[in-house]
C-alpha positions as semicolon CSV with decimal commas, in nm:
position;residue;x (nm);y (nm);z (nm)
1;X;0,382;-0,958;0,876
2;X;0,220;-0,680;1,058
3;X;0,372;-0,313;1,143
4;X;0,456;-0,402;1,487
5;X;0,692;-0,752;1,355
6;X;0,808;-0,493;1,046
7;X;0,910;-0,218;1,321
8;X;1,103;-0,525;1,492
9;X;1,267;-0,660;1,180
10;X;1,378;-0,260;1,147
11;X;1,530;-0,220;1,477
12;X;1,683;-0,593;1,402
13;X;1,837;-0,474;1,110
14;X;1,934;-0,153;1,166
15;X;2,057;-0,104;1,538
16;X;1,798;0,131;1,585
17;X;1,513;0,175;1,918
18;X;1,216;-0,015;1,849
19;X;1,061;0,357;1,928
20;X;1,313;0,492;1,659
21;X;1,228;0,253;1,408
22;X;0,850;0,308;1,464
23;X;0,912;0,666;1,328
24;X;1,102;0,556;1,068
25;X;0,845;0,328;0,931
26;X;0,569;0,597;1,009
27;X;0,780;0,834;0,790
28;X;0,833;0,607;0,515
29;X;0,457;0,516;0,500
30;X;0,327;0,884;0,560
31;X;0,557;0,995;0,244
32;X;0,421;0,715;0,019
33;X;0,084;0,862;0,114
34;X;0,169;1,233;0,014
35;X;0,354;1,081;-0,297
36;X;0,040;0,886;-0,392
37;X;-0,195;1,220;-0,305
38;X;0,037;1,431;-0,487
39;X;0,156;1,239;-0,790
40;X;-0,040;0,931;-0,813
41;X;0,238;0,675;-0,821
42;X;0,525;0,590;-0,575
43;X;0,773;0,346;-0,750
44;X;1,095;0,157;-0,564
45;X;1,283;0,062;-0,815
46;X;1,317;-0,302;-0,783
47;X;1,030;-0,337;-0,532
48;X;0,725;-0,192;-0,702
49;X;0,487;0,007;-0,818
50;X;0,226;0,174;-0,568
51;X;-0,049;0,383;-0,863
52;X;-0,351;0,501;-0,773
53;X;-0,623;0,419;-1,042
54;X;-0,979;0,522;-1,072
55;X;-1,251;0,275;-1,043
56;X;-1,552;0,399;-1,237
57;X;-1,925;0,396;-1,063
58;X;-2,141;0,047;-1,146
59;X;-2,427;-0,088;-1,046
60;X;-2,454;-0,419;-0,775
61;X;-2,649;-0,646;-0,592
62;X;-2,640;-0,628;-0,217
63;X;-2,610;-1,036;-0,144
64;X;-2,772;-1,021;0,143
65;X;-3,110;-0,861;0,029
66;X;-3,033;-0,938;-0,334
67;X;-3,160;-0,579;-0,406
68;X;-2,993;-0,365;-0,674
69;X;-2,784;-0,077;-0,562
70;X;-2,525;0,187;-0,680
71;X;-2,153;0,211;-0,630
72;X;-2,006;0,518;-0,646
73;X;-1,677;0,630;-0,855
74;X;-1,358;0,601;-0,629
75;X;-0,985;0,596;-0,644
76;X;-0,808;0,264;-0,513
77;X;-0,443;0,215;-0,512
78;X;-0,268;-0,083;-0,670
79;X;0,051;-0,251;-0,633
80;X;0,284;-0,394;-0,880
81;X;0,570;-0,596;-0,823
82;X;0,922;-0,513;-0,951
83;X;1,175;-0,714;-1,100
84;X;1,401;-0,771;-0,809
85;X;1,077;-0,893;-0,575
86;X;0,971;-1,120;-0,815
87;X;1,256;-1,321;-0,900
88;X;1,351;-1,313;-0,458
89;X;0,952;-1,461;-0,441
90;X;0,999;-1,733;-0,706
C-alpha cells in the first residue's frame, strides 16, 4: 500500500476529502518524525514500536569494484510490531 491508496482507505473510512485526509496523514507522519527527532521512539500501543538506533561505522567492500571502503556511523530507525498487529497478521 502506498500513501496515495492509504489517503483513500482514510477518506473511505472516515467520511473525510481525499484532500482532508491527505493532511491528516501528512500530520500523523510529520509528528512521528518530530517524536522520533525529539525522543527517539514513537510507540502505538498495540501497533508498534518506531526507535531510532545507532548503527556504528564498519568497514565494506564496494561489489562492484571489490575495493575496500568505509561506512560511516548513522542513525536508522526500526520498527517493531505490537501485540495487537501480530496476532491480526497471523
Amino acid at each position: 500500500m502506498g500513501k496515495t491508496q492509504l489517503v483513500e482507505a482514510v477518506a473511505a473510512k472516515t467520511g473525510l476529502t481525499k484532500a482532508d485526509s491527505a493532511r491528516a496523514v501528512d500530520a500523523v507522519f510529520e509528528a512521528m518524525t518530530e517524536g522520533l527527532k525529539k525522543e527517539g521512539k514513537v510507540s502505538l500501543v498495540g501497533f508498534g514500536t518506531f526507535a531510532v538506533k545507532k548503527r556504528a561505522a564498519r568497514d565494506g567492500i564496494n561489489p562492484l569494484t571489490k575495493e575496500p571502503l568505509h561506512i560511516p556511523a548513522k542513525k536508522a530507525v526500526s520498527f517493531k510490531a505490537g501485540s495487537k498487529l501480530k496476532d491480526t497478521i497471523n
